[in-house]
Residue frames as qw, qx, qy, qz and C-alpha x, y, z in Angstrom:
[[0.000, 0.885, 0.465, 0.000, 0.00, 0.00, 0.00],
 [0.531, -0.712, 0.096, 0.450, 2.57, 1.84, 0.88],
 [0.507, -0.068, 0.663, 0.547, 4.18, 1.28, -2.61],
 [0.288, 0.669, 0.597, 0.336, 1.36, 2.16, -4.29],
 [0.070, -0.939, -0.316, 0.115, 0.80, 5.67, -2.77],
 [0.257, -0.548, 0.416, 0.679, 4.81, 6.82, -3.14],
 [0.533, 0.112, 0.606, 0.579, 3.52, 5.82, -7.21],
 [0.201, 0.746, 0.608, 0.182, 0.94, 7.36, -7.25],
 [0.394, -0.811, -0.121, 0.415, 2.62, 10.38, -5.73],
 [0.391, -0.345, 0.518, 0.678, 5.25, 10.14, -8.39],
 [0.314, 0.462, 0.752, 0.349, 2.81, 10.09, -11.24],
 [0.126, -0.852, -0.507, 0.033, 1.40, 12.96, -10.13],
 [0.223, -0.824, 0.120, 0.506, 4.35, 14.97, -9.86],
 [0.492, 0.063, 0.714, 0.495, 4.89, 14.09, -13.35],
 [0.153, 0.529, 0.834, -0.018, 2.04, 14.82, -14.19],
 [0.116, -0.934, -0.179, 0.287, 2.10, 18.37, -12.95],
 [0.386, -0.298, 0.538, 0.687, 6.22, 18.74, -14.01],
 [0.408, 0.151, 0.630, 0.643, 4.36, 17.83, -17.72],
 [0.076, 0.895, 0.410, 0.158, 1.18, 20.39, -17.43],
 [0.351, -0.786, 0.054, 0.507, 4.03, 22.90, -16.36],
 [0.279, -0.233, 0.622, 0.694, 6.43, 22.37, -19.80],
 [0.348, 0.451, 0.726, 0.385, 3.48, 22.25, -21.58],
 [0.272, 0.898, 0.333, 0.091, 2.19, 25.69, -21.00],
 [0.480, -0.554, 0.326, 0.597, 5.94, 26.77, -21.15],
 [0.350, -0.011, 0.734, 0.582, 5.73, 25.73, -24.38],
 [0.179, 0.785, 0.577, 0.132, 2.56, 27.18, -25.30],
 [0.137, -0.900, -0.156, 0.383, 3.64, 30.68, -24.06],
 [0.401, -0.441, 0.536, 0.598, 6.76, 30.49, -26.02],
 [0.264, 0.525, 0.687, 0.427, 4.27, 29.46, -29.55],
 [0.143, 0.842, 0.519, 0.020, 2.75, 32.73, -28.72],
 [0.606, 0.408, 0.034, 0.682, 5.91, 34.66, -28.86],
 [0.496, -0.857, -0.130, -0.053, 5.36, 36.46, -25.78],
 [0.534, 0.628, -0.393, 0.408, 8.80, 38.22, -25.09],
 [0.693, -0.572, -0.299, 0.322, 10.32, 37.52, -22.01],
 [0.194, -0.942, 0.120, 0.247, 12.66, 40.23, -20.17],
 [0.487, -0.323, 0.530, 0.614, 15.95, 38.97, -21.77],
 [0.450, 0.330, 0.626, 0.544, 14.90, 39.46, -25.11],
 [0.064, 0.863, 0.459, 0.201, 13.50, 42.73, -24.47],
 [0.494, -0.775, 0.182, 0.349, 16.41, 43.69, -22.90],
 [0.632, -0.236, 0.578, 0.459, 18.25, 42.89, -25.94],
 [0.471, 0.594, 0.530, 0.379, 16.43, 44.11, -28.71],
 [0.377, 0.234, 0.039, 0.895, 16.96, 47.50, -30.12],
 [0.155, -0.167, 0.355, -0.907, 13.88, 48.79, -28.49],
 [0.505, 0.035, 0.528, -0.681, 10.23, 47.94, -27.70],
 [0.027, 0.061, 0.903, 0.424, 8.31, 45.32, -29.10],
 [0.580, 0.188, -0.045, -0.791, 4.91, 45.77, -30.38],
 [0.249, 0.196, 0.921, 0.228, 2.21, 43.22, -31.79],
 [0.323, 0.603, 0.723, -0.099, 0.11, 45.52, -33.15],
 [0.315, 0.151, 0.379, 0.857, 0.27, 48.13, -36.76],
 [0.066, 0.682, 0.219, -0.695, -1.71, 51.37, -37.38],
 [0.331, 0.255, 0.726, 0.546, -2.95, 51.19, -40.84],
 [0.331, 0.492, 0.355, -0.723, -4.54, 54.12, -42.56],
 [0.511, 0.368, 0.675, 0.385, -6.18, 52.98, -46.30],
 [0.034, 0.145, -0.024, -0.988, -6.67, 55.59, -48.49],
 [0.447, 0.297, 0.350, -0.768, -10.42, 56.74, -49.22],
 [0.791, 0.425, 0.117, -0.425, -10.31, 55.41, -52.71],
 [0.901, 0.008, 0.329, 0.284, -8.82, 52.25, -54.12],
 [0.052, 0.779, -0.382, -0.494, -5.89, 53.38, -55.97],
 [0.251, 0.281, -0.854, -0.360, -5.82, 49.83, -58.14],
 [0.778, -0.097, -0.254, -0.566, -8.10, 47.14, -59.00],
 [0.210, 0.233, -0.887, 0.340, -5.44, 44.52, -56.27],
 [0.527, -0.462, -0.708, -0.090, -7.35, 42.54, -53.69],
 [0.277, -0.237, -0.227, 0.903, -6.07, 45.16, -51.13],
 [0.182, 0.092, 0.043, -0.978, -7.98, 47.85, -53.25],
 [0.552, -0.305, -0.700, -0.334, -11.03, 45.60, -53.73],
 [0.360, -0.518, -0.709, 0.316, -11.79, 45.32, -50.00],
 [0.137, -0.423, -0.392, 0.805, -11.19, 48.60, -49.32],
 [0.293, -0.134, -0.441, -0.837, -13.75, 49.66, -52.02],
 [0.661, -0.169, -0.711, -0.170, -16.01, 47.22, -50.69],
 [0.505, -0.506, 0.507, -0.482, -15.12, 48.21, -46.55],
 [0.936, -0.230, -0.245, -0.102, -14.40, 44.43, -46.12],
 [0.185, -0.787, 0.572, -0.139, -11.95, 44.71, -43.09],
 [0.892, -0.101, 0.441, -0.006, -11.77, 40.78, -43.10],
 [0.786, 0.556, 0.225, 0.148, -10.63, 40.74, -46.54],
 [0.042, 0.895, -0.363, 0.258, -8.37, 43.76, -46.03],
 [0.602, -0.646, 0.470, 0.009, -6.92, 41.50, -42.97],
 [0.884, 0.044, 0.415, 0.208, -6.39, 38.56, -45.19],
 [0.426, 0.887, 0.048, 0.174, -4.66, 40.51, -47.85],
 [0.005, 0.771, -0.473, 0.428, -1.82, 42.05, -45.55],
 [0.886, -0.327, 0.280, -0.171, -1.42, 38.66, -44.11],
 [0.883, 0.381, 0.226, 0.153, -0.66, 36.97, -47.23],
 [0.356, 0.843, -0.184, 0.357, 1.63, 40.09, -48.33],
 [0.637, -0.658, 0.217, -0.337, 3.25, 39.64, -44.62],
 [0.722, 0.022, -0.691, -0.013, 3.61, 36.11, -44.60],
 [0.060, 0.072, -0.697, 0.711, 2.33, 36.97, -40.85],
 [0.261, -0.554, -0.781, -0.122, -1.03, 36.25, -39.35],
 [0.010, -0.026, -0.357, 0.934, -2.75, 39.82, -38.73],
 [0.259, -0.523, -0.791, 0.184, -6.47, 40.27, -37.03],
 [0.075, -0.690, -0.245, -0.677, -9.03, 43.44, -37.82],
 [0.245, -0.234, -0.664, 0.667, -9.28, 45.16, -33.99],
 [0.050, 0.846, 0.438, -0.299, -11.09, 48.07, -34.49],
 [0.256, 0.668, 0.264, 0.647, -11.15, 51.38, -36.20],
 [0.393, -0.174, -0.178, 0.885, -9.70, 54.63, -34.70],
 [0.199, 0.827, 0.371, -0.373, -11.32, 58.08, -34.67],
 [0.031, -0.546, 0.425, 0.721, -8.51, 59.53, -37.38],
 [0.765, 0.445, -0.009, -0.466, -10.28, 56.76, -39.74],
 [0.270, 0.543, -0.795, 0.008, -6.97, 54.60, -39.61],
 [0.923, -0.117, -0.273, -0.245, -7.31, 50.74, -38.69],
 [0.415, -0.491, 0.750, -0.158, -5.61, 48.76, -35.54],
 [0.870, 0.220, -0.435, -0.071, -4.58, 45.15, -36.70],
 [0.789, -0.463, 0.353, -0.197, -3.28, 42.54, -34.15],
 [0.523, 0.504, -0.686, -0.049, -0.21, 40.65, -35.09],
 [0.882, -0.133, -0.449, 0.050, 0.15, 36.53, -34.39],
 [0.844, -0.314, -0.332, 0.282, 2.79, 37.36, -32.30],
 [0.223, -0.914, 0.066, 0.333, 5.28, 39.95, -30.58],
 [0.606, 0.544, 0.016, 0.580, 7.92, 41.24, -33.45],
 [0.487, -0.357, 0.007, 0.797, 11.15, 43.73, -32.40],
 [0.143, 0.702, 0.028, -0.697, 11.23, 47.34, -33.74],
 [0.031, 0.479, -0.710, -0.515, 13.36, 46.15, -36.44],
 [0.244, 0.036, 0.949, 0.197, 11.09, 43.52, -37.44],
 [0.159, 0.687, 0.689, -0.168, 8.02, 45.87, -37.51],
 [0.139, 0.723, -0.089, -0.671, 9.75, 48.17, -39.32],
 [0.172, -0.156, 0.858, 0.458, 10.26, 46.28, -42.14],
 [0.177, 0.463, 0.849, -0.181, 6.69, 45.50, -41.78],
 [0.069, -0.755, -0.274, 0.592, 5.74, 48.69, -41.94],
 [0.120, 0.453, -0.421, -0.776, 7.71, 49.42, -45.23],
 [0.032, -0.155, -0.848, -0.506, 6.56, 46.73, -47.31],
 [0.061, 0.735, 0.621, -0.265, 2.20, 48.15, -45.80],
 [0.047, -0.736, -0.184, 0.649, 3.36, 51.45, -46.82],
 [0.068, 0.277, -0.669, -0.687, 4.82, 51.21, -50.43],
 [0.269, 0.570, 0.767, 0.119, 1.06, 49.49, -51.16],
 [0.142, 0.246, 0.214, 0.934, -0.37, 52.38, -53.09],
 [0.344, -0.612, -0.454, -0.549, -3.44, 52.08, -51.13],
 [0.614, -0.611, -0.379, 0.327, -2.18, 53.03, -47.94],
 [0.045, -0.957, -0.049, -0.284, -1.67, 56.30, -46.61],
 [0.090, 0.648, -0.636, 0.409, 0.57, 55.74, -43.71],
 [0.813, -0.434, -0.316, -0.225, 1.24, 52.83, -41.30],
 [0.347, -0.728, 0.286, -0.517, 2.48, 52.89, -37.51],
 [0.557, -0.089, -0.796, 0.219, 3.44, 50.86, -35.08],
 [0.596, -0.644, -0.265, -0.399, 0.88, 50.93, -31.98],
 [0.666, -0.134, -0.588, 0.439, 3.00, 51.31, -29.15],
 [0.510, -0.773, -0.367, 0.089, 2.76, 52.78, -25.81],
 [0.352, 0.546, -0.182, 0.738, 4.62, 56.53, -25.77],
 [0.551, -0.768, -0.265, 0.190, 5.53, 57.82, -22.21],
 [0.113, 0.763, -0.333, 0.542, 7.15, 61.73, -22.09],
 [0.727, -0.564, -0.095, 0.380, 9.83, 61.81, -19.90],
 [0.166, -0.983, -0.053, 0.052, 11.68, 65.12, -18.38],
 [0.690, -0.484, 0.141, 0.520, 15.22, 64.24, -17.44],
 [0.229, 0.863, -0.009, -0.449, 17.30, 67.16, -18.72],
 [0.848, 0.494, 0.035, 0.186, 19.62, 66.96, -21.85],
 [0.356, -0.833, 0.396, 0.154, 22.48, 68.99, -19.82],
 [0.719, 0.483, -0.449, 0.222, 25.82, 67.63, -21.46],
 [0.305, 0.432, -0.722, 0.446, 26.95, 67.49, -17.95],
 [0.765, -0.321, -0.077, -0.553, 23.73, 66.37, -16.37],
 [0.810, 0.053, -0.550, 0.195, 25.90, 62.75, -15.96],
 [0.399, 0.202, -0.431, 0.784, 27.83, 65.25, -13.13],
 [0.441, -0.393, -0.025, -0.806, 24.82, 66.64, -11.51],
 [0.207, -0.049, -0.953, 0.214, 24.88, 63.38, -8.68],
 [0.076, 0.329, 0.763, -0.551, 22.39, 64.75, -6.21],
 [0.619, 0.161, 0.078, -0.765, 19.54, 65.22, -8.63],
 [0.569, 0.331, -0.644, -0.390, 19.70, 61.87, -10.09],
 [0.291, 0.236, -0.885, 0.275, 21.05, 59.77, -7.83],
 [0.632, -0.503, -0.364, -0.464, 18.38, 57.69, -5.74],
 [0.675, -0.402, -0.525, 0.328, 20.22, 56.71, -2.62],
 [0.218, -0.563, -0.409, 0.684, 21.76, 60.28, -1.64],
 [0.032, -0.067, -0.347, -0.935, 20.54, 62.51, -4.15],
 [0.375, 0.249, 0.266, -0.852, 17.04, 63.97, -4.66],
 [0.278, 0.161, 0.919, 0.227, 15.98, 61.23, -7.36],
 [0.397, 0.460, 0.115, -0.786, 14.00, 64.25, -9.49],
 [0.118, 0.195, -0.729, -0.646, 13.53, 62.21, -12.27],
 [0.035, -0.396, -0.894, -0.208, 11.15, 60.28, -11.35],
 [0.026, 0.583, 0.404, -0.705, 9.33, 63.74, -10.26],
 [0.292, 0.487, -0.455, -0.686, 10.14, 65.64, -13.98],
 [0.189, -0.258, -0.714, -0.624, 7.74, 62.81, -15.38],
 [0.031, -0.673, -0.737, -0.042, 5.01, 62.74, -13.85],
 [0.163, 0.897, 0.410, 0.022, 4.84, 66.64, -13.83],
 [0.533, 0.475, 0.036, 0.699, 7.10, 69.97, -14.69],
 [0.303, -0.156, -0.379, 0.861, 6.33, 71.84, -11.88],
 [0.141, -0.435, -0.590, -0.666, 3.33, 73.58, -13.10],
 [0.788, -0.340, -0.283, -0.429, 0.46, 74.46, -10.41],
 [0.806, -0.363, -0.451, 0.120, 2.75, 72.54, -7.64],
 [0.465, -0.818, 0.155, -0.302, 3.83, 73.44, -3.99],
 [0.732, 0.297, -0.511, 0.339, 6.99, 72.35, -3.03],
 [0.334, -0.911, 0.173, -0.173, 7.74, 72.14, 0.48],
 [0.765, 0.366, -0.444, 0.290, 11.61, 71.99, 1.20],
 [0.701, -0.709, 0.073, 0.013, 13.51, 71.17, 4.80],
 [0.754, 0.202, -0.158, 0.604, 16.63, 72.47, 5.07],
 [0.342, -0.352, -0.337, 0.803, 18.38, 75.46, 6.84],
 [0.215, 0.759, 0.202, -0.581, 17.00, 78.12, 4.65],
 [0.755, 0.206, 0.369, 0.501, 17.49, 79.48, 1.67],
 [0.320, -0.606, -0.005, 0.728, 19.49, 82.65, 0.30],
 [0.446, 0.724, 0.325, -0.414, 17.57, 85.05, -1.89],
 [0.388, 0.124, 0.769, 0.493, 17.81, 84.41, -5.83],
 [0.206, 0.268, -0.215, -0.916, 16.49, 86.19, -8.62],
 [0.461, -0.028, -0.658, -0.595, 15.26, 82.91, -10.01],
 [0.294, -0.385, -0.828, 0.282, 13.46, 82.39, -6.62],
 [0.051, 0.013, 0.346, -0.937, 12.35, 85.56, -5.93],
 [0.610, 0.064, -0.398, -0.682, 8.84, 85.33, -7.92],
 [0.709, -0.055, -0.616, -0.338, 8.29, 81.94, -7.42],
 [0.311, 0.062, -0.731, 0.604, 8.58, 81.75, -2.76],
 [0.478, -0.644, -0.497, -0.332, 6.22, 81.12, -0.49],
 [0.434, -0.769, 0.267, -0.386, 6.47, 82.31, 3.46],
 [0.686, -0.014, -0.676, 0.270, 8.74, 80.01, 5.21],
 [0.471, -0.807, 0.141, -0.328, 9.55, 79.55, 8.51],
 [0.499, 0.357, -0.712, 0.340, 12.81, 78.86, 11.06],
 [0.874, -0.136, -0.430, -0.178, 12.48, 76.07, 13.38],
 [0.691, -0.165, -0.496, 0.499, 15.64, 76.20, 15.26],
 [0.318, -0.899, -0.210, -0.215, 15.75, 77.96, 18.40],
 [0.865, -0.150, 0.116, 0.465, 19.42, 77.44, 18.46],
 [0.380, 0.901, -0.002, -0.208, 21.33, 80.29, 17.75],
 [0.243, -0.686, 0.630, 0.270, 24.75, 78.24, 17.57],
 [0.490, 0.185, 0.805, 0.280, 23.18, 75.83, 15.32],
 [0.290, 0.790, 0.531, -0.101, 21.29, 78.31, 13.21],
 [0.324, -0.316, 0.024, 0.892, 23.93, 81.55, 13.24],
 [0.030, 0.687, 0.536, 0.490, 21.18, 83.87, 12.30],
 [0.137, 0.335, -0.204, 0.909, 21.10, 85.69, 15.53],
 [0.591, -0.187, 0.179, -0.764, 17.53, 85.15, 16.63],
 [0.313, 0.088, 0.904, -0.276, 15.31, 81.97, 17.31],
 [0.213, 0.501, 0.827, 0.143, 12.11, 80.76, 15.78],
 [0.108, 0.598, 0.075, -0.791, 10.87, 83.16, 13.80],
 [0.620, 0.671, 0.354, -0.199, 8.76, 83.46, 10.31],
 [0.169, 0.778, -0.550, -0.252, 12.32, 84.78, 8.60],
 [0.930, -0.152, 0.313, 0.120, 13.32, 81.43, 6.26],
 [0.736, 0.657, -0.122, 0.109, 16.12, 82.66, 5.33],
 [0.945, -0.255, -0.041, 0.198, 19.90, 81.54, 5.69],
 [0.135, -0.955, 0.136, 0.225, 23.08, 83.37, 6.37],
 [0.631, 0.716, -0.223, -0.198, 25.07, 81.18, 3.73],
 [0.570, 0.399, -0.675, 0.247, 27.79, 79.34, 5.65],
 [0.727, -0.595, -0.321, 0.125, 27.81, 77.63, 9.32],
 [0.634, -0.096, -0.196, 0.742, 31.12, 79.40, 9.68],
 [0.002, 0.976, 0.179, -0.122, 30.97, 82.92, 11.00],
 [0.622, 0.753, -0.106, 0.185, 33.40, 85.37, 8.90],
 [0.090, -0.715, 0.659, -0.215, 37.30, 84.72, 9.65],
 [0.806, -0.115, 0.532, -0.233, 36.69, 81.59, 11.30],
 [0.925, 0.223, 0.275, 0.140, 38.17, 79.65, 8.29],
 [0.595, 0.140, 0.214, 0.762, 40.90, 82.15, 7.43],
 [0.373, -0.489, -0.017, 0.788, 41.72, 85.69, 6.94],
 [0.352, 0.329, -0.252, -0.840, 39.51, 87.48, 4.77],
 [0.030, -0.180, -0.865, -0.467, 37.05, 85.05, 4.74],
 [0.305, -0.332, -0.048, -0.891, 33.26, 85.72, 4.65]]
């Protein structure tokens, strides 16, 4: 009995082991990219084209036959055949261009190709690749690379991930630090602050808490680091 139940046990992890490789293998048939390969390719992968036809057939092809005719099936099967890729009508945009579903995920480089051989049909206007665009801020500085403590995420201020999601527009910044010492390109753009310490050897301002946030520019008072300093 004993015997039996360690087989059955083993069968069963078989069993499972083979429903496991099998939808391994399925996921792979569907060309689903995994991270290495997306990491590797020259940039995003897409499975799906932006197709605009023009209004009136420009030849009597099977291409300009559907689209006389609005048969988006026909249209699909057309640019399949031309392809030698399996693409699938989705839906119709508001510019009057057509989304099409490709069998599987293709690389930039593979969907640009696509892309020429859809466009040199004379009955297409322009086609696209359908991919997900996301604006991002981070400046172009040429020495931005040298700029650690906006970038950097352990001691720096990590603004990038601030400069996308907005430019500054419309927002309140509040900032904790000793103060700060008056700027043309701050003047315009400062709310009231206020100082916190009631220290005046940690503070060297002179006074205590008080509605004044601003900062006298060095912990050192003048001399104190040398002869003619400020």
């Amino acid at each position: 009995m004993h015997n039996f139940l360690r087989a059955r046990r083993v069968s069963l992890l078989r069993w499972v082991a083979f429903i496991g490789v099998s939808l391994l293998a399925q996921s792979a048939l569907a060309g689903q990219p995994d991270a290495a390969s997306m990491a590797a390719s020259d940039s995003s992968y897409s499975n799906q084209i932006i197709i605009r036809f023009s209004d009136t057939a420009a030849d009597n092809s099977a291409l300009g036959r559907s689209i006389a005719m609005n048969d988006v099936g026909a249209r699909s099967q057309e640019l399949s055949r031309a392809l030698g890729a399996d693409l699938r009508f989705r839906r119709r945009i508001a510019t009057g261009a057509e989304v099409y579903r490709l069998d599987r995920w293709y690389s930039r480089a593979s969907m640009q190709k696509m892309l020429l051989a859809i466009a040199n049909n004379p009955n297409v206007e322009y086609a696209e690749i359908d991919q997900l665009l996301q604006p991002l801020a981070t400046p172009n500085d040429s020495r931005y690379n040298e700029q650690w403590h906006y970038y950097e995420a352990t001691g720096g201020l990590n603004l990038p991930t601030a400069w996308d999601t907005t430019t500054g527009v419309g927002a309140v910044v509040a900032v904790l630090d000793t103060g700060y010492r008056p700027h043309t390109d701050l003047a315009a753009n400062l709310l009231p602050g206020y100082d916190m310490i009631n220290d005046t050897f940690v503070s060297r301002d002179g006074d205590g808490r008080d509605a004044d946030a601003t900062d006298p520019g060095d912990w050192s008072n003048a001399g104190e680091c040398g002869f003619g300093q400020p």
